[in-house]
C-alpha positions as CSV (number, residue, x, y, z in Angstrom):
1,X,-74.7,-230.4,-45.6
2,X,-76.8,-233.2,-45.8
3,X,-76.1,-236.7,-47.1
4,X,-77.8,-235.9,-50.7
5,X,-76.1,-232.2,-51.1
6,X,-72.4,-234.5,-49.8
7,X,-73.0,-237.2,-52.3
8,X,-74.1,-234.8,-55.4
9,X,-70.7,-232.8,-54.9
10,X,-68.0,-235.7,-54.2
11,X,-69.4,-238.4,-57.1
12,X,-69.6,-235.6,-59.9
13,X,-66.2,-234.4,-58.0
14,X,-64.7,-237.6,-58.4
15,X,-66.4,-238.1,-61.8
16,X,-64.6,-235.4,-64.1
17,X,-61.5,-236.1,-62.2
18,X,-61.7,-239.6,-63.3
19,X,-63.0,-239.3,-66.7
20,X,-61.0,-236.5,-68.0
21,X,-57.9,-238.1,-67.9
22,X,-60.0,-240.6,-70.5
23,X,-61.1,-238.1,-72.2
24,X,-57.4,-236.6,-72.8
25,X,-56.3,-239.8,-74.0
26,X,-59.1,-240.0,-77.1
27,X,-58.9,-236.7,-77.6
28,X,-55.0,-237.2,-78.7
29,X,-56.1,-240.6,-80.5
30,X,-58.6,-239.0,-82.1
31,X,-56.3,-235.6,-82.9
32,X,-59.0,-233.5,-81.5
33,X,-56.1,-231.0,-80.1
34,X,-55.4,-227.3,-79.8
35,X,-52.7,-226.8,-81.8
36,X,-51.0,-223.2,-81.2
37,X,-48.9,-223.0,-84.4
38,X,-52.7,-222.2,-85.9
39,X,-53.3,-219.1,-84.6
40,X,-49.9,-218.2,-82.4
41,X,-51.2,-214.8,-82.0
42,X,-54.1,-215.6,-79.5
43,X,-52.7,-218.5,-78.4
44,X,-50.6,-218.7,-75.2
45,X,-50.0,-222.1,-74.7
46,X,-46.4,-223.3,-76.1
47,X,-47.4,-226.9,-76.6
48,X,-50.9,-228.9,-78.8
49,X,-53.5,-229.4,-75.9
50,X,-56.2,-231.5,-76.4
51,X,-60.1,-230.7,-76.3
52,X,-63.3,-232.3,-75.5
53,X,-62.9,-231.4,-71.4
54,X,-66.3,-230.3,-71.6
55,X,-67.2,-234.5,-72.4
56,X,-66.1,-234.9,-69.1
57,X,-68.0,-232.6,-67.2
58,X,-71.5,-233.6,-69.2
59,X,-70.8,-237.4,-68.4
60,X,-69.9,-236.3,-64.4
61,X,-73.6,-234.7,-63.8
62,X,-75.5,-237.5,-65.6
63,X,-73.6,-240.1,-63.5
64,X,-74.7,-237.9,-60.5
65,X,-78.0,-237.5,-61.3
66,X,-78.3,-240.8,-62.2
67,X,-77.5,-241.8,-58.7
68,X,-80.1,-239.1,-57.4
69,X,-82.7,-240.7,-59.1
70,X,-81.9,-243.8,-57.8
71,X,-82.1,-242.7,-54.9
72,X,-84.8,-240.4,-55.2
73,X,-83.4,-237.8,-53.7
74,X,-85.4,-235.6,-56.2
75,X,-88.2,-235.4,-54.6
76,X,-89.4,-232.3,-54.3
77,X,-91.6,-229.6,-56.6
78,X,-88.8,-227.4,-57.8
79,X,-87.3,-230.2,-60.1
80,X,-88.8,-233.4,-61.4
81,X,-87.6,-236.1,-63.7
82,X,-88.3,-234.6,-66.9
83,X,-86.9,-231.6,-66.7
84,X,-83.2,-234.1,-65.2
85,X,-84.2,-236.1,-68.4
86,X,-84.6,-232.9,-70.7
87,X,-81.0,-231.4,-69.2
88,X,-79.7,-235.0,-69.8
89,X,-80.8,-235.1,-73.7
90,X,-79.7,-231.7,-73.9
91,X,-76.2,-232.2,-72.8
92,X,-76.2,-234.9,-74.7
93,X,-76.7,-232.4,-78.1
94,X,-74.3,-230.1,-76.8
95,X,-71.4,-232.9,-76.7
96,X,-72.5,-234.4,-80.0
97,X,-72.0,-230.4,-81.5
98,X,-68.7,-229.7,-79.5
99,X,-67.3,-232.8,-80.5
100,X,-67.7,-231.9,-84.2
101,X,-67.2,-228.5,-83.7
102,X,-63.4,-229.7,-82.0
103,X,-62.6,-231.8,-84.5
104,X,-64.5,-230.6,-88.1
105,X,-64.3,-226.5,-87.2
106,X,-68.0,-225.9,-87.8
107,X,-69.0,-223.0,-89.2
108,X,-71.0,-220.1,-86.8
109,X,-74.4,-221.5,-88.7
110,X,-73.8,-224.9,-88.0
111,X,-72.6,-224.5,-84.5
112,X,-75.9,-222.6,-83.5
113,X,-78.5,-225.0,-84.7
114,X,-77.1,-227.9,-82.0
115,X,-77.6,-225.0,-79.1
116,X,-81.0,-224.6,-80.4
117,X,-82.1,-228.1,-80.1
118,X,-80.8,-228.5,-76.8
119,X,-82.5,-225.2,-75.6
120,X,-85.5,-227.0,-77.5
121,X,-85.6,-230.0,-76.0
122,X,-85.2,-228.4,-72.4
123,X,-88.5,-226.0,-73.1
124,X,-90.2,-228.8,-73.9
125,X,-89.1,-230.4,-70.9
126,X,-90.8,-228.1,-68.9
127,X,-88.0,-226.0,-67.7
128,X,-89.0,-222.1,-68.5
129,X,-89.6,-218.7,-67.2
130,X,-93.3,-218.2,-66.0
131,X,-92.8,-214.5,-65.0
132,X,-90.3,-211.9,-64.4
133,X,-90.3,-210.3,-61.2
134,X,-89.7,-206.4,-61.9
135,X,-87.2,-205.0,-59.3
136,X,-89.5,-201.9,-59.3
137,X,-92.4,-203.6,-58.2
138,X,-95.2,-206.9,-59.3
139,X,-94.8,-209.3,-62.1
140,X,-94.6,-209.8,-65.6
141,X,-96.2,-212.6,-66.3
142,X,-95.2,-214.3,-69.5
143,X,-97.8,-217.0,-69.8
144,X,-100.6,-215.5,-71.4
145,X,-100.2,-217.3,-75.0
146,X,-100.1,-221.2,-74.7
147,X,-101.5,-224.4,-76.7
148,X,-101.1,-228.0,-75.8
149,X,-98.9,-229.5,-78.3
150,X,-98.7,-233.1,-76.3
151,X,-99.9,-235.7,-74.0
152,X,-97.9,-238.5,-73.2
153,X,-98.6,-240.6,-69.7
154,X,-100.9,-238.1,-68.7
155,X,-98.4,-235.7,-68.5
156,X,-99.2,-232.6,-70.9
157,X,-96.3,-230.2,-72.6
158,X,-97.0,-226.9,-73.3
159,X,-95.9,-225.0,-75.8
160,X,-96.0,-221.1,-74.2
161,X,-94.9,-217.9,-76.5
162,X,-93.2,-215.7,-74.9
163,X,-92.0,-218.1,-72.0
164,X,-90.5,-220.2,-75.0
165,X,-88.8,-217.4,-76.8
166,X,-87.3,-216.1,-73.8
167,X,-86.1,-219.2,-72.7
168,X,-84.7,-220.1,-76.0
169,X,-82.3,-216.2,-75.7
170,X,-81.7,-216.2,-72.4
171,X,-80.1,-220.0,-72.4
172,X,-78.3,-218.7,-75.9
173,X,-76.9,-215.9,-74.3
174,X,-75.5,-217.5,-71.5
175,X,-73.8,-220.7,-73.0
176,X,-72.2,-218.1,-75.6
177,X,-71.5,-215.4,-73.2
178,X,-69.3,-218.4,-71.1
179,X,-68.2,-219.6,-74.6
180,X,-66.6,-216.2,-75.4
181,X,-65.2,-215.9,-71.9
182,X,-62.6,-219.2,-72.4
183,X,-59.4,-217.7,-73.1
184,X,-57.3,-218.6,-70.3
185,X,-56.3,-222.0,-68.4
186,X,-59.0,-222.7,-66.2
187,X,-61.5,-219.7,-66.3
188,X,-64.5,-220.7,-67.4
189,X,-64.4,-224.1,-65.2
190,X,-63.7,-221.8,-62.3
191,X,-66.2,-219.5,-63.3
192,X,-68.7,-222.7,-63.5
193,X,-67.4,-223.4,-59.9
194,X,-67.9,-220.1,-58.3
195,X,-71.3,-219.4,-60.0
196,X,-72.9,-223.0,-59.4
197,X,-72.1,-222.5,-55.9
198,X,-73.3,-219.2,-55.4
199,X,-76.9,-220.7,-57.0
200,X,-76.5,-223.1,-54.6
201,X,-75.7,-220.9,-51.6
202,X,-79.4,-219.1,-52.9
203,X,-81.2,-222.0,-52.6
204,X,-80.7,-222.3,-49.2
205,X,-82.3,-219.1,-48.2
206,X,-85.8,-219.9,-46.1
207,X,-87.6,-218.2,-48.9
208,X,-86.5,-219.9,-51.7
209,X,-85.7,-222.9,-49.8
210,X,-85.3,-225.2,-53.4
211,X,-83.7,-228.4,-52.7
212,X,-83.6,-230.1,-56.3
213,X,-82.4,-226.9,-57.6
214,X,-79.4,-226.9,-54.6
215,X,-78.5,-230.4,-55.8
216,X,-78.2,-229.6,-59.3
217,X,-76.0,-227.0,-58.7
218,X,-73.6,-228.8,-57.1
219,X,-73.7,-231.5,-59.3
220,X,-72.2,-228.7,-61.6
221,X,-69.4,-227.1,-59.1
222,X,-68.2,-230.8,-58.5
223,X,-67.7,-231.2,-62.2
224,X,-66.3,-228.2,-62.8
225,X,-63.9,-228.6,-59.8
226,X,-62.9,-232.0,-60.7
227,X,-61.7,-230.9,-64.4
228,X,-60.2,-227.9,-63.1
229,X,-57.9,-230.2,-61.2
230,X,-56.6,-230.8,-64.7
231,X,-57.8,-227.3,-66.4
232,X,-55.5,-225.1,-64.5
233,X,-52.4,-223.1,-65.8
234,X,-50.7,-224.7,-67.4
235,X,-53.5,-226.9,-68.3
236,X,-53.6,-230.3,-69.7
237,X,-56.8,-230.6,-71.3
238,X,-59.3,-227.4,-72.5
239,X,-63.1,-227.5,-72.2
240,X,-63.5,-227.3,-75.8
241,X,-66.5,-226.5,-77.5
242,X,-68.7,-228.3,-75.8
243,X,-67.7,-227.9,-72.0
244,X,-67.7,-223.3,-72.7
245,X,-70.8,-224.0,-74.2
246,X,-72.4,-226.3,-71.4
247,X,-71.3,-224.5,-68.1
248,X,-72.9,-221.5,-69.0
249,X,-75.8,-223.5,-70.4
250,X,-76.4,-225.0,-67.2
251,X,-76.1,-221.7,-65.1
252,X,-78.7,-220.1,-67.5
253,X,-81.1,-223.1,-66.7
254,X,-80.7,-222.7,-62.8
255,X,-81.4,-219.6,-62.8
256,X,-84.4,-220.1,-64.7
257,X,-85.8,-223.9,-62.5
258,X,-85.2,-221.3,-59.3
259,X,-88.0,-219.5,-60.1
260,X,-86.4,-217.3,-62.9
261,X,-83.7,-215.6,-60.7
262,X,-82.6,-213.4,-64.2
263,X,-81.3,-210.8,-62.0
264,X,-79.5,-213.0,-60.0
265,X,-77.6,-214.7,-63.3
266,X,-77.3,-211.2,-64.8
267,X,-75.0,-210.7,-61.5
268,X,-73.3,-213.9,-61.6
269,X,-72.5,-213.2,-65.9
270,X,-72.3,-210.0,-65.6
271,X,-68.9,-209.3,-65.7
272,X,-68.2,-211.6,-68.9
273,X,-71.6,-209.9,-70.5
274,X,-69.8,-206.4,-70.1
275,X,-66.8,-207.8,-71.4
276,X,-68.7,-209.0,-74.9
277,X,-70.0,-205.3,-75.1
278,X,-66.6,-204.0,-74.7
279,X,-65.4,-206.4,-77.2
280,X,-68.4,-205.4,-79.7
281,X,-67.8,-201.9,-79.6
282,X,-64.1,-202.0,-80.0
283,X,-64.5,-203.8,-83.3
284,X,-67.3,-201.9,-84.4
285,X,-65.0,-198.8,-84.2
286,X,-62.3,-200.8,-85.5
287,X,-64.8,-201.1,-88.9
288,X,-65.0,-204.8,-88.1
289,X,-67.5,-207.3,-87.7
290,X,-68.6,-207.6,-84.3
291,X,-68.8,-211.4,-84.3
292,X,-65.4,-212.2,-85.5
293,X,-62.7,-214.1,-82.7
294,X,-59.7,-213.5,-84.2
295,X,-58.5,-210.9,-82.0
296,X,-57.1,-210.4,-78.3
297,X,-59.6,-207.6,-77.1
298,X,-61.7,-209.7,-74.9
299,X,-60.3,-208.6,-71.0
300,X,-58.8,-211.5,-70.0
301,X,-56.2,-211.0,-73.1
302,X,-55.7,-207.5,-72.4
303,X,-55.0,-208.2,-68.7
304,X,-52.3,-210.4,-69.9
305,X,-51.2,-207.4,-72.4
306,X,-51.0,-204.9,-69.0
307,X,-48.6,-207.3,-67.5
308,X,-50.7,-210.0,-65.2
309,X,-49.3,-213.6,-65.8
310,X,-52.4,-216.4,-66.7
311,X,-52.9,-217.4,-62.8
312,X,-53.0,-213.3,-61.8
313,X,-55.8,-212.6,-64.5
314,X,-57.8,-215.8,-63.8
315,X,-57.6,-215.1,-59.8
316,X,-58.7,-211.4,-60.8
317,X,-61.3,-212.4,-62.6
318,X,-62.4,-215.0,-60.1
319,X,-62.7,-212.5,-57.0
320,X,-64.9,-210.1,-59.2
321,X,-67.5,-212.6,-60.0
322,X,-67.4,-213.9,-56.4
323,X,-67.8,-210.4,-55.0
324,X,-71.0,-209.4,-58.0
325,X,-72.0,-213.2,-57.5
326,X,-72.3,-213.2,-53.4
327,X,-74.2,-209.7,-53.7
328,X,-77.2,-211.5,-54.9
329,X,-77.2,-213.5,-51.5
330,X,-78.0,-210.2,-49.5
331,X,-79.3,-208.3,-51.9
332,X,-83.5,-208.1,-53.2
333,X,-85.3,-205.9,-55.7
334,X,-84.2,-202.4,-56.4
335,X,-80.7,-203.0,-54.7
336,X,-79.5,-205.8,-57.5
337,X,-80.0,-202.8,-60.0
338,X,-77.9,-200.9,-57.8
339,X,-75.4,-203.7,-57.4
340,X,-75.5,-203.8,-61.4
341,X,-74.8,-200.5,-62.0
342,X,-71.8,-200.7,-59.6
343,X,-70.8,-203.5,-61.2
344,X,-70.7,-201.4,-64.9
345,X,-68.5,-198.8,-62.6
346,X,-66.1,-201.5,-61.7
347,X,-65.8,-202.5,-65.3
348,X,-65.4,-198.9,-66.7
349,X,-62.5,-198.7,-63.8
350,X,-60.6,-202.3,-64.6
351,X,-60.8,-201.1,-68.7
352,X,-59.5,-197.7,-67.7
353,X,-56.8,-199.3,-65.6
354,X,-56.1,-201.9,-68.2
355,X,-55.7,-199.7,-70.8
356,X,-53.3,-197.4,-69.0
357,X,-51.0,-200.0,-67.8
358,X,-50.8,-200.9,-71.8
359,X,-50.0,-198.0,-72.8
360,X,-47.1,-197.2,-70.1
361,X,-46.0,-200.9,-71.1
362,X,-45.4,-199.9,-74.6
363,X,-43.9,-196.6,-73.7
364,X,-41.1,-198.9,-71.5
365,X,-41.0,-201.6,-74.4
366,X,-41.6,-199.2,-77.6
């Protein structure tokens, strides 16, 4: 590891493991807090926890990149300062919306419209997907429409179609897909850990060889370590709004500055994407609305429901996306959708078994 990999790790480590105990302590002043009394039949905590983790993760990576700019240890061509000051502003609009989502409940409409400024501001940034590499074989390029909208120091920003629009749905889809997956102590920060590293583990590879985009990444697994110190069953502090939001954010952009590694992501998310179309269907058989929360159908509820304590269900679910997520580290082209379809057989196996140990549980306990 070298000195710049060391130091983006251990300051954003020591960071959120600072910070958050800060950011408890106004959260209670402030009465941001998760209060279970509210909705006792999806919550499992017995005691108000307070929100706004994810404040403390978003401050940890712009203190760490702030010292890698200093430093310049950003020197290469896979990341340059704009797009570091584009993922700054953006964090910055994803706090600013969780906070006020944490405290003022926002409604769905007003909660999207601060993810879309923040995906905004990172397009124009610079940070976007050029072309899809098709697993079957060439490119497809997404380029082909794109006007100048700005110069400013002799540095032009584009403003490219279908590069824009895809970039604007695929961050959107991951920062929700993470957002829906926050349901037990410590999950999605894990998650954040385990997938940031495995980004970083890729960028290491002789052929990809992407040093800005290695440091980023563990900019983000030394956050999300650091708070888990304090996220994990029972925890002391949730991500909130903001930090579900941002982790998954953040993965969606690496994969997209390493040269639009979709297929990689889609490995990494994967299991939590499958889980949302599990969910959907359910409630669409249920005659519901496929975007309503107040239910315990997501898989890390019903794993609790088969008899798994919190720490059993978060470890499961950690191994999983490690085994999908390290796949993509040996893996190329066709073999990822192989790896992907396995990954759908796993799924279909864990509902199955989930399910079944339900159903004998109520049988038992009728």
């Amino acid at each position: 590891m070298t000195g710049a990999q060391f130091l983006s790790v251990a300051v954003s480590l020591v960071a959120a493991a600072a910070l958050t105990p800060l950011v408890m302590y106004l959260a209670r002043r402030w009465r941001v807090i998760d209060d279970p009394a509210i909705a006792p039949d999806r919550k499992y905590h017995a005691r108000p926890t307070p929100l706004l983790g994810g404040v403390a993760i978003i401050l940890s990576t712009w203190i760490t990149w702030g010292v890698l700019l200093w430093r310049h240890d950003f020197s290469g061509v896979d990341v340059v300062q704009k797009n570091i000051i584009g993922l700054m502003i953006a964090g910055l609009i994803i706090a600013l919306g969780g906070v006020l989502d944490d405290k003022k409940k926002l409604s769905a409409k007003q909660q999207i419209w601060w993810m879309v400024l923040a995906v905004a501001v990172v397009s124009a940034s610079g940070i976007g997907v050029a072309y899809i590499t098709n697993p079957f074989g060439g490119l497809l390029r997404l380029t082909t429409v794109q006007w100048t909208i700005l110069t400013w120091h002799t540095t032009p920003y584009h403003l490219t179609l279908w590069a824009d629009l895809f970039t604007v749905v695929w961050l959107l889809g991951s920062s929700y897909t993470t957002k829906i997956l926050d349901g037990l102590d410590g999950l999605v920060s894990g998650f954040g850990v385990i997938g940031a590293l495995i980004v970083f583990l890729l960028t290491l590879r002789p052929e990809v060889s992407q040093t800005g985009v290695g440091l980023l990444a563990l900019s983000l697994v030394g956050a999300c370590a650091g708070f888990l110190v304090w996220n994990w069953y029972p925890a002391k502090i949730f991500l909130g709004e903001s930090g579900s939001l941002y982790i998954g954010f953040m993965l969606g952009a690496l994969s997209i500055i390493s040269g639009g590694k979709i297929a990689t992501a889609l490995l990494i998310l994967g299991l939590p994407i499958l889980d949302l179309v599990w969910v959907i269907v359910q409630r669409l058989r249920a005659g519901k609305s496929p975007f309503t929360s107040a239910d315990r159908l997501h898989l890390h509820f019903r794993l609790l429901d088969a008899g798994l304590s919190t720490r059993q269900s978060v470890i499961t679910l950690y191994v999983l996306v490690a085994l999908f997520g390290m796949s993509t580290l040996y893996v190329t082209g066709i073999q990822k959708i192989e790896v992907l379809g396995a990954l759908l057989v796993v799924m279909g196996l864990l509902v199955w078994w989930v399910m079944y140990r339900i159903a004998h549980r109520k049988n038992i306990n009728p």
